[in-house]
N, C-alpha and C positions, 0 to 999 in steps of 0.2 A: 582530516578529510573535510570536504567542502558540503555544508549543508545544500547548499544549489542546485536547483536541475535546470536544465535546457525546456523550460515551460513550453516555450513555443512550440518542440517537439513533441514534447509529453500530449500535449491540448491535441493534437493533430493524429498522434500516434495511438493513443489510448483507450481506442474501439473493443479490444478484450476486457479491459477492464473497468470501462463503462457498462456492457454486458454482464460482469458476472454482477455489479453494482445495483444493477438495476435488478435482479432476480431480489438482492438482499431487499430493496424495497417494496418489492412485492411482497414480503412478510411480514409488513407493517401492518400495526391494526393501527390506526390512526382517529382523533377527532375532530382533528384539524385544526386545534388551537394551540398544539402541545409547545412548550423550548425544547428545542433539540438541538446537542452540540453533535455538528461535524468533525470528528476527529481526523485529522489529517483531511483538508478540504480537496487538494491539489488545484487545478485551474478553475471546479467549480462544476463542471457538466453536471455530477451528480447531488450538488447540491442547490443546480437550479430543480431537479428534480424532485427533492423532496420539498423545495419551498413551493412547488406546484400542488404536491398532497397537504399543506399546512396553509389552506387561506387566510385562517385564521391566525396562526402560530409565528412562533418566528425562530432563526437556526440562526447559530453562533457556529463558525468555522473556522480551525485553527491549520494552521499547518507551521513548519519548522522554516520552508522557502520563502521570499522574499520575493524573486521570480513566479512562482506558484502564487501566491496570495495578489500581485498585480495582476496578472493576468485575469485571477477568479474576479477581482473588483470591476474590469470590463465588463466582463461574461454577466456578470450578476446586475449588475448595474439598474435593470429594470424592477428590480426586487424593492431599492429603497429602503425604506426603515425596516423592514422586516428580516434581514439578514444582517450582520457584524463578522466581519472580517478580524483576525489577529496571529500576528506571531507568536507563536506556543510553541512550547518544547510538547510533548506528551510525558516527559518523563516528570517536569514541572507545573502539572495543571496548576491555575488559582482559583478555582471554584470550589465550593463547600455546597450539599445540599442546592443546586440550581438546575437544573437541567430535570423534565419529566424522563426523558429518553437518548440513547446514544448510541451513532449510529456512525459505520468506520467502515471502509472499503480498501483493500490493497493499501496497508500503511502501517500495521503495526509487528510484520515482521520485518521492518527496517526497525522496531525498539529490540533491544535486545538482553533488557531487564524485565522481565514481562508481568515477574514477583509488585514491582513498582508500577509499573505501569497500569496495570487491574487496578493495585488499592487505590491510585489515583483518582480514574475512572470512577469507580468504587463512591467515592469521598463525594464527586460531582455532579451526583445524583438525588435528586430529590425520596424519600420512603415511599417505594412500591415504585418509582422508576425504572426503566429497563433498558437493555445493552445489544443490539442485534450488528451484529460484525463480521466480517470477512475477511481473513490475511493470508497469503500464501501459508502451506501446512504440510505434514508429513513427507515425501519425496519431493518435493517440488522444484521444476527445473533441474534435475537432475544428473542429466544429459549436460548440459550446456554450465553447467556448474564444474563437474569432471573434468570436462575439456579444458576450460578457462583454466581451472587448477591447472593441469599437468601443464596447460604451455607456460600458466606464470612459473612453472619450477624449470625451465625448462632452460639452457647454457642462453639461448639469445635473448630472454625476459628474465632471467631471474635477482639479476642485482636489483631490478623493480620491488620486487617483490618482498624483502628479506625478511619485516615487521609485517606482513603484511595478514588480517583474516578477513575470513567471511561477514558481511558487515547485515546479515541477515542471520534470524531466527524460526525457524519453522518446524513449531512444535507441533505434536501427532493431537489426534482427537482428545485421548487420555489426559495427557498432560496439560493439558491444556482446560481441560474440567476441574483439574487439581488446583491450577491455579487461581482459578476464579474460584472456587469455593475458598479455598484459603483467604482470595481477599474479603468473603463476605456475601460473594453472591449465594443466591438459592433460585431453584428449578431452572438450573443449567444446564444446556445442551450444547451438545458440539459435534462435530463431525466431519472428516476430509472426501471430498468427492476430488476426480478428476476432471478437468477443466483443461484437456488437448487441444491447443491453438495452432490454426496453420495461418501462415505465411507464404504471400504470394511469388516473391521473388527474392535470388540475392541481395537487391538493394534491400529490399524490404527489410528482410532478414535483418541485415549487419547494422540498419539507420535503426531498427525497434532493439536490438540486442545492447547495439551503444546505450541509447540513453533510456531504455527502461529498467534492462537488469544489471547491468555491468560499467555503468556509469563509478561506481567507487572501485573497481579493477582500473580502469582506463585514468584514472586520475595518477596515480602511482607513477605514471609510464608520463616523462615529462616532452615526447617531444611528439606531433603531431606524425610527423612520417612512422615513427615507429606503432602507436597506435592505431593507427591505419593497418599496419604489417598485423599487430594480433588480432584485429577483427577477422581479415582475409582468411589468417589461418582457423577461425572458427566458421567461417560460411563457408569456405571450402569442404571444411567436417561436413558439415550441417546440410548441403548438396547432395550428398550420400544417405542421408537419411530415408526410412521411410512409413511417410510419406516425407519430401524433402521440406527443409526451411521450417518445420516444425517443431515445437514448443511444447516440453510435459509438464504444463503445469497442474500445481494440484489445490485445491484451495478449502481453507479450514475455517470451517461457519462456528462461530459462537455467538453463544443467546444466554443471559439471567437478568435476576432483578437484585433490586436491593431491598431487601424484609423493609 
């Protein structure tokens, strides 16, 4: 599967998750001088925003794209020294004890070791550092998950399909407190709210579905004309809806520190 997104759409498209982004930094206590690593930066929007609350500080932002990490280098561009851009896996941080705090929006239920991923995190933190994060969680997407399945199984998509999983993890509140205790954290909080996004039209719909949820479905499927054909058949569902061209997403807040 191809680590790459279509940045330019994602930068353009990314208005829900800009929003739920920006709630999670409203939960900063901040001083202004803190390091804080961007786990999974994507083109940047929201990590011009926290280098706006860190006058003083300065954020390291990683992401796995290449496309994503260009694009955030424009976007940021007026930041200067204060920001560091890098290719990271999340699964392989290299930090030990650096980071005051760590802060992560829509990116770590595309990890799908998550056991690995926390102690990473975990390891990248300075003692008495802290974690306030956000990733898709318990039901989420639901609807539009179901459908994609049953057409990938389906006589006209499914030799696409054969090897093929869900390349997402969306663990519940619970589990998810389990996991970050297990790596280490204390006075952990978690919790799934819903986060119902509507969509204003077909287009809309099928350009945000391609390349935000369903971009590693749509890879499988090698020829543009046919890709095309299972969008159609999911806006057409998705028409019916109601309200129509709507989105159940649901999103799973985590918070601890490191003793």
């Amino acid at each position: 599967m191809s680590r790459e997104w279509n940045s330019t759409a994602y930068h353009r498209l990314s208005k829900p998750q800009v929003g739920w982004g920006k709630k999670v930094l409203s939960r900063l206590r901040l001083r202004g001088s803190e390091v804080v690593l961007d786990a999974g930066c994507g083109t940047g929007r929201l990590t011009a925003e926290l280098l706006e609350a860190l006058p003083k500080g300065r954020v390291i932002g990683i992401d796995l794209s290449g496309n994503m990490l260009r694009l955030a280098r424009e976007h940021l561009a007026r930041f200067e020294s204060r920001v560091s851009l890098a290719h990271c896996d999340l699964l392989h941080l290299p930090f030990d004890n650096v980071f005051d705090g760590i802060v992560s929006t829509a990116a770590f239920h595309w990890v799908l070791d998550h056991d690995r991923l926390f102690a990473g995190l975990y390891h990248a933190l300075v003692p008495g550092g802290w974690l306030e994060a956000q990733c898709g969680g318990g039901p989420n997407i639901t609807r539009v998950r179901t459908r994609a399945n049953s057409l990938a199984a389906s006589r006209e998509f499914a030799a696409y399909f054969a090897d093929f999983r869900e390349p997402w993890l969306f663990q519940d509140a619970e589990s998810a407190a389990e996991t970050l205790c297990h790596a280490g954290f204390i006075d952990v909080e978690t919790s799934v709210e819903p986060a119902l996004t509507f969509l204003d039209s077909a287009e809309h719909y099928g350009e945000f579905v391609r390349n935000i949820i369903l971009r590693r479905h749509l890879e499988n499927i090698p020829g543009e004309f046919e890709r095309r054909r299972f969008m159609a058949r999911l806006t057409e569902q998705a028409a019916h809806d109601d309200p129509p061209f709507s989105l159940d997403y649901w999103r799973l807040n985590l918070r601890g520190r490191k003793a």
